[in-house]
Structure formats: structure tokens, C-alpha cells
N, CA, C and O atoms as CSV, one atom per row, in Angstrom:
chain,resi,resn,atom,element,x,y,z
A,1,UNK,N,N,-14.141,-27.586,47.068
A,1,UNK,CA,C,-13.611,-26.593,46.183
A,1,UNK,C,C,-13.548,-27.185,44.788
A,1,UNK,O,O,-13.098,-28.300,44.525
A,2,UNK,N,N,-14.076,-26.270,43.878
A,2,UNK,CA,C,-13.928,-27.096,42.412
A,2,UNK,C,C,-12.709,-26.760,42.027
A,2,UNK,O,O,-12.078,-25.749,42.337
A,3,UNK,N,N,-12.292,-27.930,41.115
A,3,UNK,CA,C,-11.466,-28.135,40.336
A,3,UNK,C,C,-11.161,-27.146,39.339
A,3,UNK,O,O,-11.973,-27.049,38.418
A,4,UNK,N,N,-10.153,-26.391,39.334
A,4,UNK,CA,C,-9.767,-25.295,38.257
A,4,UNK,C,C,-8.958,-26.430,36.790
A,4,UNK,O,O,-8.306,-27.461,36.954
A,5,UNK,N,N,-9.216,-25.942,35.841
A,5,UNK,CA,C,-8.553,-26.176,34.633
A,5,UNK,C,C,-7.840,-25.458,34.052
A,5,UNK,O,O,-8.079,-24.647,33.158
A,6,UNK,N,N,-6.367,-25.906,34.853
A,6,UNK,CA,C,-5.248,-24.820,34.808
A,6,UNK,C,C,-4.625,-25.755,34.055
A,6,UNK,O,O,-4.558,-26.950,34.342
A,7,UNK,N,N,-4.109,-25.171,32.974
A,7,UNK,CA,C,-3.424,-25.653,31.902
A,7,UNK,C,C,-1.863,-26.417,32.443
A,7,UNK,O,O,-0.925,-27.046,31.955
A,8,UNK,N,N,-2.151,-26.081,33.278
A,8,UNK,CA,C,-0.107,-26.492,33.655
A,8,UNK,C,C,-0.324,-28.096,34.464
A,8,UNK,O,O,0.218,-29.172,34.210
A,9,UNK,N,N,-1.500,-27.672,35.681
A,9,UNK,CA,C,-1.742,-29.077,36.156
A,9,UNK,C,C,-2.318,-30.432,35.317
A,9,UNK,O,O,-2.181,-31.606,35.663
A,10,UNK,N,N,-2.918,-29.981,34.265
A,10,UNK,CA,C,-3.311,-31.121,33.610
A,10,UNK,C,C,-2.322,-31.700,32.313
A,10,UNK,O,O,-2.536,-32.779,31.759
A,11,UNK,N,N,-1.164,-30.733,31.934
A,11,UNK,CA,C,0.008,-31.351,31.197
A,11,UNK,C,C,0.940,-32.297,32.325
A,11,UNK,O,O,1.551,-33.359,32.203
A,12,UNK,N,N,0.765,-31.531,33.258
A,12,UNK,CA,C,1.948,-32.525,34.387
A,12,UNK,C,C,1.416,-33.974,34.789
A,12,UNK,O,O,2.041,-34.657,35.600
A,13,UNK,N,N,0.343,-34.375,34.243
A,13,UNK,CA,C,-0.349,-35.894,34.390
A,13,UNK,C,C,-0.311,-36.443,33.110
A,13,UNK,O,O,-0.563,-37.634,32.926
A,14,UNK,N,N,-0.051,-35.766,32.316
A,14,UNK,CA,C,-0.568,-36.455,31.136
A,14,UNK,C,C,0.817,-36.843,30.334
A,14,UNK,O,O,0.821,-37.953,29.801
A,15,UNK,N,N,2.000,-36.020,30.202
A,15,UNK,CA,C,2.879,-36.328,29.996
A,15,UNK,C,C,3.886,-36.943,31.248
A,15,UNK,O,O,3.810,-36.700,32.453
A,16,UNK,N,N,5.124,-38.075,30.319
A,16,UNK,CA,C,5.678,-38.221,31.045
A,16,UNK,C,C,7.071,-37.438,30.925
A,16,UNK,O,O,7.253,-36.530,30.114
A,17,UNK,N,N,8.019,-37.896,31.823
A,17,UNK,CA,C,9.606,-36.836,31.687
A,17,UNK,C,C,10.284,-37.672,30.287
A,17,UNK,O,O,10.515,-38.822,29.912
A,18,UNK,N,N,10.397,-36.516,29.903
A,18,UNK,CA,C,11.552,-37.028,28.434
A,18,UNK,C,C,12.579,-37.473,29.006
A,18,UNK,O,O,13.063,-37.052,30.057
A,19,UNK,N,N,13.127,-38.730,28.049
A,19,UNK,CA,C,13.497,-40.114,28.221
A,19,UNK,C,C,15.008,-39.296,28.172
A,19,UNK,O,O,15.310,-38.315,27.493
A,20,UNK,N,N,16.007,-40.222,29.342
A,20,UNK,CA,C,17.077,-39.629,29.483
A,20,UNK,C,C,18.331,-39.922,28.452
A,20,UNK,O,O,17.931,-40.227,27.328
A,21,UNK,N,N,19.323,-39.903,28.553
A,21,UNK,CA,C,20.038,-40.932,27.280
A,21,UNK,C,C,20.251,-42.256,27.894
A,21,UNK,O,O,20.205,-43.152,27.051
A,22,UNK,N,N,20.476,-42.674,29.138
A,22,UNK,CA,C,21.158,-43.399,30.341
A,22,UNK,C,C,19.136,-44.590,29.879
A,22,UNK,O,O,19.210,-45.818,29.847
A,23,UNK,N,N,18.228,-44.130,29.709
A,23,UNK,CA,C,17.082,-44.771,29.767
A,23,UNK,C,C,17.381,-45.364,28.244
A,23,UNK,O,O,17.338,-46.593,28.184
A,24,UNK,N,N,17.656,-44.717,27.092
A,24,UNK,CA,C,17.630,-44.972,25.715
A,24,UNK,C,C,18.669,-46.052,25.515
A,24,UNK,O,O,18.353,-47.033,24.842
A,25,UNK,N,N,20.012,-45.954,26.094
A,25,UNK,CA,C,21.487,-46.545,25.838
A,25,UNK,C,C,20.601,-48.079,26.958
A,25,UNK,O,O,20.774,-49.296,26.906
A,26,UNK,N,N,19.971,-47.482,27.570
A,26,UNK,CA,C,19.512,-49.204,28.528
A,26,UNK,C,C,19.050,-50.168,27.397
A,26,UNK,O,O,19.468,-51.296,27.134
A,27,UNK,N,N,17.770,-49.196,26.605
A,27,UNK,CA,C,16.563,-49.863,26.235
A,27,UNK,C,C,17.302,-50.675,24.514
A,27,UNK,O,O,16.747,-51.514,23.805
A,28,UNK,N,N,18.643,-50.031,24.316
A,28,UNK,CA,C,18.896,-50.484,23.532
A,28,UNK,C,C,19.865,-51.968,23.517
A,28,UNK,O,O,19.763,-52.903,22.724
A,29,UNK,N,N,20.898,-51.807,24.770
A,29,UNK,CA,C,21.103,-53.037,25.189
A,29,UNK,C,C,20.433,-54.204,25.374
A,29,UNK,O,O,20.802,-55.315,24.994
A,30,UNK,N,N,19.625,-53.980,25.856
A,30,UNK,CA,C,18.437,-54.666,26.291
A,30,UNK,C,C,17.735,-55.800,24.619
A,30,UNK,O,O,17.539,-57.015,24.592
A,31,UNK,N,N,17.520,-54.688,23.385
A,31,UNK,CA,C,17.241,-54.754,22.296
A,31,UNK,C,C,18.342,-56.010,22.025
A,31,UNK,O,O,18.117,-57.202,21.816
A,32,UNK,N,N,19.558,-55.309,22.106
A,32,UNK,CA,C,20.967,-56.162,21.647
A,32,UNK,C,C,20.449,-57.966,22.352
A,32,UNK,O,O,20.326,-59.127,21.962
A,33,UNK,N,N,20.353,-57.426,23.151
A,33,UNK,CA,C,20.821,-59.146,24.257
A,33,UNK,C,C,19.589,-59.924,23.796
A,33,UNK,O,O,19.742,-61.145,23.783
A,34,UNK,N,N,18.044,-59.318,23.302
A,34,UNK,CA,C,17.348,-60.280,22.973
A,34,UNK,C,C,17.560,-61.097,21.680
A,34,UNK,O,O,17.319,-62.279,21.434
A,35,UNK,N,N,18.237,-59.822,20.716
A,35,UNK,CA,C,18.518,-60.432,19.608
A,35,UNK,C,C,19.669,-61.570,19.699
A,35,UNK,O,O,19.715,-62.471,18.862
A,36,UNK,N,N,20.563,-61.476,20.731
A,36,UNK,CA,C,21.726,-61.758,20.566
A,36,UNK,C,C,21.421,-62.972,21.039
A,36,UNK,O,O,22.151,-63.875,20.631
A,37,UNK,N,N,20.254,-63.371,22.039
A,37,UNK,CA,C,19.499,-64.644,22.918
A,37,UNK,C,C,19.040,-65.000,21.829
A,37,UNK,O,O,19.607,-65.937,21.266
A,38,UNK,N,N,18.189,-64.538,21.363
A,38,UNK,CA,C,17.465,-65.415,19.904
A,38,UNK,C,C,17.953,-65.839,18.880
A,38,UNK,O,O,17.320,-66.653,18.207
A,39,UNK,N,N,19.023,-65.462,18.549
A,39,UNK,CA,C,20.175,-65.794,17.254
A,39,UNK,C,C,20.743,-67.371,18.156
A,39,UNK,O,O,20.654,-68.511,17.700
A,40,UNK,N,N,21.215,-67.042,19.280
A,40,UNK,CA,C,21.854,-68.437,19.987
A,40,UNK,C,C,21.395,-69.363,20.062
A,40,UNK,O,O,21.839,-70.463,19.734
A,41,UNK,N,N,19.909,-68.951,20.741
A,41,UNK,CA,C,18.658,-70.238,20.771
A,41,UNK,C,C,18.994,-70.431,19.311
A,41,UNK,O,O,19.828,-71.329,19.197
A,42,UNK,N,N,18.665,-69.943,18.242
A,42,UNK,CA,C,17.965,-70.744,16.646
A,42,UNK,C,C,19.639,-71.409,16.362
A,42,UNK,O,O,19.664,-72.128,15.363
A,43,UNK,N,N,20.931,-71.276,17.048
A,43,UNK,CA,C,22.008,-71.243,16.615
A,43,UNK,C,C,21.489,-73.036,17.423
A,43,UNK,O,O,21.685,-73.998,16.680
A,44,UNK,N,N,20.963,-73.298,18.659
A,44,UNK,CA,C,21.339,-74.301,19.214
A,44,UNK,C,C,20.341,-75.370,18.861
A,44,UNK,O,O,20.674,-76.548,18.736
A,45,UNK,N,N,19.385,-75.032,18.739
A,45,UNK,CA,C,18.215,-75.728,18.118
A,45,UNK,C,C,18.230,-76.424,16.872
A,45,UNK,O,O,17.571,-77.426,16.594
A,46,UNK,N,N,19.310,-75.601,15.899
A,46,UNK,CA,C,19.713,-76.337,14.417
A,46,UNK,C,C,20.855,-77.091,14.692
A,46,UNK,O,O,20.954,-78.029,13.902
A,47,UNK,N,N,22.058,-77.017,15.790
A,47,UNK,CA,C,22.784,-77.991,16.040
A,47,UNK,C,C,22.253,-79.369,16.752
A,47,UNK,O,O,22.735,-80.462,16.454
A,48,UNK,N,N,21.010,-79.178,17.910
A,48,UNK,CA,C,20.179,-80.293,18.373
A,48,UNK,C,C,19.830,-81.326,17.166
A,48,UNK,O,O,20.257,-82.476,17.055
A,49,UNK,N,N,19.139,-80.783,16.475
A,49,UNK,CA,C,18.416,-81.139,15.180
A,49,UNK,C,C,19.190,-81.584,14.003
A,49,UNK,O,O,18.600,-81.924,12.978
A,50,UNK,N,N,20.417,-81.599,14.088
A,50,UNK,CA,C,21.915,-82.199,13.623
A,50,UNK,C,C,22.414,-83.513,13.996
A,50,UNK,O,O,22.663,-84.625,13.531
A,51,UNK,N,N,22.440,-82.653,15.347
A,51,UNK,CA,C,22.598,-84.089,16.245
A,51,UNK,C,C,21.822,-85.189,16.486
A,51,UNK,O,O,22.137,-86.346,16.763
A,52,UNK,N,N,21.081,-84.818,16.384
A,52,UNK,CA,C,19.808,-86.402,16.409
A,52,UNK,C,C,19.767,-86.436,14.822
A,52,UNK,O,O,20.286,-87.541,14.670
A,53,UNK,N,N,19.529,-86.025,13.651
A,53,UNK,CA,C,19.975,-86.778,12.210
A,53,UNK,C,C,20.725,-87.698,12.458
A,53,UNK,O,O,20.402,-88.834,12.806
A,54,UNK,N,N,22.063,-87.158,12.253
A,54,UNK,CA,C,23.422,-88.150,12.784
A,54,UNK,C,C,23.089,-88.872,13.288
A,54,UNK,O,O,23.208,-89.873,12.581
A,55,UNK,N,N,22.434,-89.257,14.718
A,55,UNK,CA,C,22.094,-90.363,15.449
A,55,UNK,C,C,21.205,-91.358,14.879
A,55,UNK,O,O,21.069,-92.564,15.087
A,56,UNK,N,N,20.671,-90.577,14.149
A,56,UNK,CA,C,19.378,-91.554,13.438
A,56,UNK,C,C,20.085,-91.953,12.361
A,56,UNK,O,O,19.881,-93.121,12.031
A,57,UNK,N,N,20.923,-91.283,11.654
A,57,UNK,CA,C,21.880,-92.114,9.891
A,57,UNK,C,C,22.766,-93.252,10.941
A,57,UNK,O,O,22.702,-94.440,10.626
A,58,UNK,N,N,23.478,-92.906,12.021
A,58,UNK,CA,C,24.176,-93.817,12.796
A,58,UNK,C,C,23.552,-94.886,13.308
A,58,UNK,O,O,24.195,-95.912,13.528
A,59,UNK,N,N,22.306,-94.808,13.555
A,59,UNK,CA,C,21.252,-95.487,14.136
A,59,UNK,C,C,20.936,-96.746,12.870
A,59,UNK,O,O,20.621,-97.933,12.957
A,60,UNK,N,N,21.117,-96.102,12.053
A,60,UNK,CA,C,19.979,-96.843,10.722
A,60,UNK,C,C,21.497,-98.254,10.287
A,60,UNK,O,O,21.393,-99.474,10.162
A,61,UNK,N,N,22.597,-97.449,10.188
A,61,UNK,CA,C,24.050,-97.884,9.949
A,61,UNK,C,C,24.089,-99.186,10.418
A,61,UNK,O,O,24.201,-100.284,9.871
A,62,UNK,N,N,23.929,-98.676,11.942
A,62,UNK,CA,C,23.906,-99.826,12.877
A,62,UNK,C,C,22.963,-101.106,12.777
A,62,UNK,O,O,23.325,-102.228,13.130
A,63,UNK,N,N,22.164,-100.911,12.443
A,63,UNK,CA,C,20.749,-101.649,12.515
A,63,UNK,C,C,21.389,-102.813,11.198
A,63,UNK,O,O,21.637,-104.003,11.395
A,64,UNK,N,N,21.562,-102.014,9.777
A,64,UNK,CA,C,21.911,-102.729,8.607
A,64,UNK,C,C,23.166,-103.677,8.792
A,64,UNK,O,O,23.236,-104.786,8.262
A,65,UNK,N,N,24.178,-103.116,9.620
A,65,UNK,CA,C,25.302,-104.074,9.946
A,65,UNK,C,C,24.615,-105.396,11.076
A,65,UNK,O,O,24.862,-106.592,10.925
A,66,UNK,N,N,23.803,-104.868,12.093
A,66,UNK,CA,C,23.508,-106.120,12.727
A,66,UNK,C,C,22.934,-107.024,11.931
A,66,UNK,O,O,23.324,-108.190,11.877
A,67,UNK,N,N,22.007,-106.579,11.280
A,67,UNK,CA,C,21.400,-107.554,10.050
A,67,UNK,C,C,21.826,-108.447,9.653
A,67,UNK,O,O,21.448,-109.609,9.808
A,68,UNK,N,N,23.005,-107.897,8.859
A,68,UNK,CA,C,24.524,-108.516,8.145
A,68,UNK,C,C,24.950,-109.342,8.651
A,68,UNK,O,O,25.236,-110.357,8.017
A,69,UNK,N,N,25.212,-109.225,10.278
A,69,UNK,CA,C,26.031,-110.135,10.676
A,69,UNK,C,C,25.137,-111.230,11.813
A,69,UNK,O,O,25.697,-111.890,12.688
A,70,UNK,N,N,23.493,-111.224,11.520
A,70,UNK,CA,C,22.854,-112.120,11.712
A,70,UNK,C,C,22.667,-113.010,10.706
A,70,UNK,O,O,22.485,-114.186,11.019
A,71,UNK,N,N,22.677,-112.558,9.061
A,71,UNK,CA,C,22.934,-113.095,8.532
A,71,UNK,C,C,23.885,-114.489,8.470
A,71,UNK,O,O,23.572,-115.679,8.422
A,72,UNK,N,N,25.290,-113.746,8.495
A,72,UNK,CA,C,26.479,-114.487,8.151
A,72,UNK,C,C,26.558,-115.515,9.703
A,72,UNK,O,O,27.297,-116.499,9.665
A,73,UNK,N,N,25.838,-115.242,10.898
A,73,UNK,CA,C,26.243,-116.042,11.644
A,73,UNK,C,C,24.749,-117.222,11.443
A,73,UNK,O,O,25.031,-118.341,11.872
A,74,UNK,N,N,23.530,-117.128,10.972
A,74,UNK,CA,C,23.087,-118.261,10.192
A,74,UNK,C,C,23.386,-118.760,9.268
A,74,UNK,O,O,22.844,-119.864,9.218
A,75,UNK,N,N,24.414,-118.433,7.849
A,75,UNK,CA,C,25.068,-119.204,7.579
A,75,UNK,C,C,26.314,-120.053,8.312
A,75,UNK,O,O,26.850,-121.100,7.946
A,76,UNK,N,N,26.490,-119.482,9.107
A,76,UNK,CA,C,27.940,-120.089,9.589
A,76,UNK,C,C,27.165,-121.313,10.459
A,76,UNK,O,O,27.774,-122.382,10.431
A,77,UNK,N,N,25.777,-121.298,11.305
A,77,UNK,CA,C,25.706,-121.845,11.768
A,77,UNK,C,C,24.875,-123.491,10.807
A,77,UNK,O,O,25.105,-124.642,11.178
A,78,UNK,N,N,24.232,-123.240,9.965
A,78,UNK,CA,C,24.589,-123.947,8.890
A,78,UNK,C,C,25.304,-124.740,8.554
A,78,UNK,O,O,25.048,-125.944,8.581
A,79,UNK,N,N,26.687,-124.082,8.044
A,79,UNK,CA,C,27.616,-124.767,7.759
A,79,UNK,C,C,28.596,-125.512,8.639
A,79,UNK,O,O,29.405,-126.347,8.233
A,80,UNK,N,N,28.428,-125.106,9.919
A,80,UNK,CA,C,28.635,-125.895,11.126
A,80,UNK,C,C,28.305,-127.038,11.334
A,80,UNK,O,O,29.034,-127.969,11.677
A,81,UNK,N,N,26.431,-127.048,11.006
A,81,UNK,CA,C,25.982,-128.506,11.169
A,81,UNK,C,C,26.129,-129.539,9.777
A,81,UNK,O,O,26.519,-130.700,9.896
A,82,UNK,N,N,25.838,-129.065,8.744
A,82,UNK,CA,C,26.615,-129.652,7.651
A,82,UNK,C,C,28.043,-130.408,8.129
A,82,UNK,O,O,28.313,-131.601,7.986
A,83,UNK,N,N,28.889,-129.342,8.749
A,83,UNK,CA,C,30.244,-129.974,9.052
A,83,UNK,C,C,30.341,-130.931,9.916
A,83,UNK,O,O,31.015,-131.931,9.671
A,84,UNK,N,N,29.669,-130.765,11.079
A,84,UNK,CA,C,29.170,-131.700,12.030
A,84,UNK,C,C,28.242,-132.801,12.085
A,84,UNK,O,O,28.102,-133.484,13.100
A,85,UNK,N,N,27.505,-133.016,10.841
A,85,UNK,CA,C,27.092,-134.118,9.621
A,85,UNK,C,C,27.465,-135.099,9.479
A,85,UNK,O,O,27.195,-136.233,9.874
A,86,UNK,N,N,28.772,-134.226,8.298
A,86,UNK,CA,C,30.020,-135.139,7.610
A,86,UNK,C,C,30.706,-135.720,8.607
A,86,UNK,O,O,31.050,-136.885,8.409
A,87,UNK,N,N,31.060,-135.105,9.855
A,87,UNK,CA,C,31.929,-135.685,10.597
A,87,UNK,C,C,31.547,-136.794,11.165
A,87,UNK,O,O,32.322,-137.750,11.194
A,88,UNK,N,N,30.207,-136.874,11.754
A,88,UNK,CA,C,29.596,-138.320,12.173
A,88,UNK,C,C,29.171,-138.942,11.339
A,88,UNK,O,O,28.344,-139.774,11.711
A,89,UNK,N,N,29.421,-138.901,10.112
A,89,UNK,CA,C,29.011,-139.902,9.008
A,89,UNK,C,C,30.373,-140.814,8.828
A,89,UNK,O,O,30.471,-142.038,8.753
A,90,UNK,N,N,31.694,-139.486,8.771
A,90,UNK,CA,C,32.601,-140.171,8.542
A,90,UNK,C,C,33.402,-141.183,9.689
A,90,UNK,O,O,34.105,-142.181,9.531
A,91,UNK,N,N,33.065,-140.620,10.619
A,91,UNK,CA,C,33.844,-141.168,11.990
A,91,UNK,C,C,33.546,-142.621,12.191
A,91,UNK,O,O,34.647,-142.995,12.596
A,92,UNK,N,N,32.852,-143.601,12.180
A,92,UNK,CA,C,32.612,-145.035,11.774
A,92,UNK,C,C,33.734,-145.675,11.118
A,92,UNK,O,O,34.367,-146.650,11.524
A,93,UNK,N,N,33.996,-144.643,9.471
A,93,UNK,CA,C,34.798,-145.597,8.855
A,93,UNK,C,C,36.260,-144.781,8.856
A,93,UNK,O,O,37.100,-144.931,7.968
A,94,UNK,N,N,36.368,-144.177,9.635
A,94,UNK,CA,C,37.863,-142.982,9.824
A,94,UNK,C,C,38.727,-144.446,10.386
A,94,UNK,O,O,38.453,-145.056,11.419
A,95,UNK,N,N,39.778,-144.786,9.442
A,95,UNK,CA,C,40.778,-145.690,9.678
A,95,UNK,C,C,41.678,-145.177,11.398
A,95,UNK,O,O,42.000,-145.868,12.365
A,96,UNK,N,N,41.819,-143.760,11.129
A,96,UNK,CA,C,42.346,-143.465,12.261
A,96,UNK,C,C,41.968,-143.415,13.852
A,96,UNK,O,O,42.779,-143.441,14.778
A,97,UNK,N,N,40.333,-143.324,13.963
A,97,UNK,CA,C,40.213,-143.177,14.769
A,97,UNK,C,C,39.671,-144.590,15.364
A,97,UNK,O,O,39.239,-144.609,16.516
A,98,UNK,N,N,39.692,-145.617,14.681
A,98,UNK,CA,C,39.702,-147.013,15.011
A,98,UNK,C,C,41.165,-148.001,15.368
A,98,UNK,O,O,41.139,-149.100,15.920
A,99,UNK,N,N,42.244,-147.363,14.947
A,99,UNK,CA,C,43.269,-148.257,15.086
A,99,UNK,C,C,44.241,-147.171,15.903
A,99,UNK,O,O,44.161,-145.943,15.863
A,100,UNK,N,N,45.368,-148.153,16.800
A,100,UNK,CA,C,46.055,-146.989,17.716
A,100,UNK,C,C,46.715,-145.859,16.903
A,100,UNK,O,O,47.009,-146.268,15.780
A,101,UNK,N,N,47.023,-144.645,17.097
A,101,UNK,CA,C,47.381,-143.629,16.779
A,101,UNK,C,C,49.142,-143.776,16.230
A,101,UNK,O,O,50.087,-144.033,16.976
A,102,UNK,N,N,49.200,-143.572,14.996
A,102,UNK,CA,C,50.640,-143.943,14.232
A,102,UNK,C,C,51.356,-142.964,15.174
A,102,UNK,O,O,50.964,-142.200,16.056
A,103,UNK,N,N,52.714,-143.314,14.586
A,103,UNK,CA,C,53.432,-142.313,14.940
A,103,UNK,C,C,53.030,-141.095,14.267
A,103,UNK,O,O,52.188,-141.042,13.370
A,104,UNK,N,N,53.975,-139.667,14.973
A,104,UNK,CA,C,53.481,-138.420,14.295
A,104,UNK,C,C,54.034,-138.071,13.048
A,104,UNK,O,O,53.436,-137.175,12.452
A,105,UNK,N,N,55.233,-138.654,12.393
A,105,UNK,CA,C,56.109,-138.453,11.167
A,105,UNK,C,C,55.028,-138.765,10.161
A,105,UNK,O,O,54.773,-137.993,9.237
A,106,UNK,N,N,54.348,-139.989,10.367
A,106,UNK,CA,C,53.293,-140.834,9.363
A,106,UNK,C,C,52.020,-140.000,9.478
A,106,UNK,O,O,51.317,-139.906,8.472
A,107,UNK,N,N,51.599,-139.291,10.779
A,107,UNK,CA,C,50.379,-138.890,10.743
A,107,UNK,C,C,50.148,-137.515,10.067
A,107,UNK,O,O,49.015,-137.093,9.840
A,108,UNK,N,N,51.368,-136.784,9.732
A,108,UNK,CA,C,51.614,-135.803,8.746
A,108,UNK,C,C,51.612,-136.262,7.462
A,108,UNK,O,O,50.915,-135.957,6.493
A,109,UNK,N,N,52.667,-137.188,7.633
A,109,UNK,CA,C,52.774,-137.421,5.619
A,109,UNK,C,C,51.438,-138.001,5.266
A,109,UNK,O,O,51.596,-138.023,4.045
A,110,UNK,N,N,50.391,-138.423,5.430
A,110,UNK,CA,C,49.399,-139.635,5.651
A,110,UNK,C,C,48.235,-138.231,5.226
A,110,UNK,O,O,47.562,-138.256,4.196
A,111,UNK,N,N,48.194,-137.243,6.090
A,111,UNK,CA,C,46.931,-136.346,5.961
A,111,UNK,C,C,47.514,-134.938,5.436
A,111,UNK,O,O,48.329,-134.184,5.966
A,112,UNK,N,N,46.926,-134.855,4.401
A,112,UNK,CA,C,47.565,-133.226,3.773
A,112,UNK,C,C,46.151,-132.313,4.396
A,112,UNK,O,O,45.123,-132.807,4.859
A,113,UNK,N,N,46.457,-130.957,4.248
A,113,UNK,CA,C,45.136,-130.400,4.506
A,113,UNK,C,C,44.127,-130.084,3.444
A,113,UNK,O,O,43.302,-129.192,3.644
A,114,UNK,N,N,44.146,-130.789,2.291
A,114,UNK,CA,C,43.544,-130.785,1.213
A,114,UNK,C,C,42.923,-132.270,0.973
A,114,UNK,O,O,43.576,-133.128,0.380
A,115,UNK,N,N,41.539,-132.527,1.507
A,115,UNK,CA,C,41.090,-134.035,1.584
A,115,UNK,C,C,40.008,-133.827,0.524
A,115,UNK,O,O,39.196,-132.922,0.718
A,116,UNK,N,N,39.904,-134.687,-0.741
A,116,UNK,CA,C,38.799,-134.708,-2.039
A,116,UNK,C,C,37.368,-134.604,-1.588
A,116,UNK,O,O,36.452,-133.815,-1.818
A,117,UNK,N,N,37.573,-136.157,-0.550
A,117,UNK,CA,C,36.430,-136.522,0.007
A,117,UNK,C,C,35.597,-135.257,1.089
A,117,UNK,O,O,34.551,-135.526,1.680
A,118,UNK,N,N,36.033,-134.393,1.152
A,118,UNK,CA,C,35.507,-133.853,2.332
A,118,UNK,C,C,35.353,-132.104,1.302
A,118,UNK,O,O,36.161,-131.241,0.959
A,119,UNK,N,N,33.834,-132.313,1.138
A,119,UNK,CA,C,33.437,-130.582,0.337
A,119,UNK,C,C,32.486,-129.526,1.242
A,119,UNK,O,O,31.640,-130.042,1.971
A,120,UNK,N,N,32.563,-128.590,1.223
A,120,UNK,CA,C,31.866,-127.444,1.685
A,120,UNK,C,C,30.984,-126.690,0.386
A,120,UNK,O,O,31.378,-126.427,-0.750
A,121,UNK,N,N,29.746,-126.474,0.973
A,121,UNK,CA,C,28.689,-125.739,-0.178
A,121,UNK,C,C,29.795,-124.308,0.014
A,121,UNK,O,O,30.002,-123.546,-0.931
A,122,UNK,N,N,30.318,-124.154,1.141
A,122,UNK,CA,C,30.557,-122.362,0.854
A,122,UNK,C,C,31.762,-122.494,-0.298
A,122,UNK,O,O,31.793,-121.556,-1.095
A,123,UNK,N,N,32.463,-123.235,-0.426
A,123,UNK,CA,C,34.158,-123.355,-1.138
A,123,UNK,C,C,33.321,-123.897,-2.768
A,123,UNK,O,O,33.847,-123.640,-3.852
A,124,UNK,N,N,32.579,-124.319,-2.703
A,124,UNK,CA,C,31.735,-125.127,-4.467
A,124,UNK,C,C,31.615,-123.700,-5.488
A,124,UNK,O,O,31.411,-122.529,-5.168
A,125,UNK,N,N,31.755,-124.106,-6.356
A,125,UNK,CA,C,31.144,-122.687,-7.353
A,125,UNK,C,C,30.636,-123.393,-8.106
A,125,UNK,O,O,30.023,-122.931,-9.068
């Protein structure tokens, strides 16, 4: 049987049913939550990207202080052996540590903590 071209059967394929409000109020939520997802993501992505700066200025901080205090502990170690130098240079002719140990009244008045003979490069100007 052929096909008639009845005006009614060929609108009922071609259109669809007008959109309900319950379909519109969906499609707009829907709208909401992507925007509202995509604002959060770019919200969390610029705090990530914060957070590792910081880590890296903290990072860099760190690095310059170890430096520093590789520094100061090759001077110290330096001035250690310098000190440890003087001391076996002097220990030969150290009156004290050749003859028995005075009493302690004398071994105070005898040594102030200010000795001429004995200089440090760090204390010189």
C-alpha cells in the first residue's frame, strides 16, 4: 500500500513535544552546577598554584640559610684548628701543665680570662 502524504503524519515525526517547564527548570540547574563546578575548579587551581610558589620562595629561603650556615660552620671549623694549633704549640712550654697542679685559690688569681699571648683572627680588626 503506498504511502499517503497526510499532513498530520509527517508533522508528528518531525517535531518534537514542547519542552515542559519541569524539562527547562532541569536544564537550567544543570547550567547553574556547571558554572558553579567551573568557577571552583579555576577557584582551586589558583590556590594549587599558590601553594607551590610559597613552597618554592620557602624552598629558595631554605636553601640560602643552609648556605649560610655551611658557611659559618667552615669558618668555625677553621678557627678550631687554628685553636688547636696554638694549643699544641703552647702546651710544651705551659708552666702548668708541667709542674703539679697549685692549689685552686692561686690557679684563679694566676689565670684571668683575658691572656695577651693567645689571639683569634675572628676577635682582630
Amino acid at each position: 500500500m503506498p504511502h499517503s502524504s497526510d499532513s498530520s503524519d509527517s508533522s508528528s515525526f518531525s517535531q518534537s513535544p514542547p519542552p515542559s517547564k519541569q524539562d527547562s527548570s532541569d536544564d537550567m540547574r544543570k547550567v547553574q552546577r556547571r558554572e558553579k563546578n567551573r568557577i571552583a575548579a579555576q577557584k582551586s587551581r589558583l590556590r594549587q598554584t599558590q601553594k607551590a610558589d610559597t613552597l618554592h620562595l620557602e624552598s629558595e629561603d631554605l636553601e640560602r640559610q643552609n648556605a649560610a650556615l655551611r658557611r659559618e660552620i667552615k669558618q668555625l671549623t677553621e678557627e678550631m684548628k687554628h685553636f688547636a694549633s696554638m694549643l699544641s704549640s703552647h702546651e710544651p712550654l705551659c708552666s702548668i701543665l708541667t709542674s703539679p697542679p697549685p692549689p685552686p685559690e692561686v690557679l684563679y688569681a694566676t689565670h684571668s680570662f683575658h691572656q695577651p699571648h693567645i689571639s683569634s683572627p675572628r676577635f682582630q680588626h
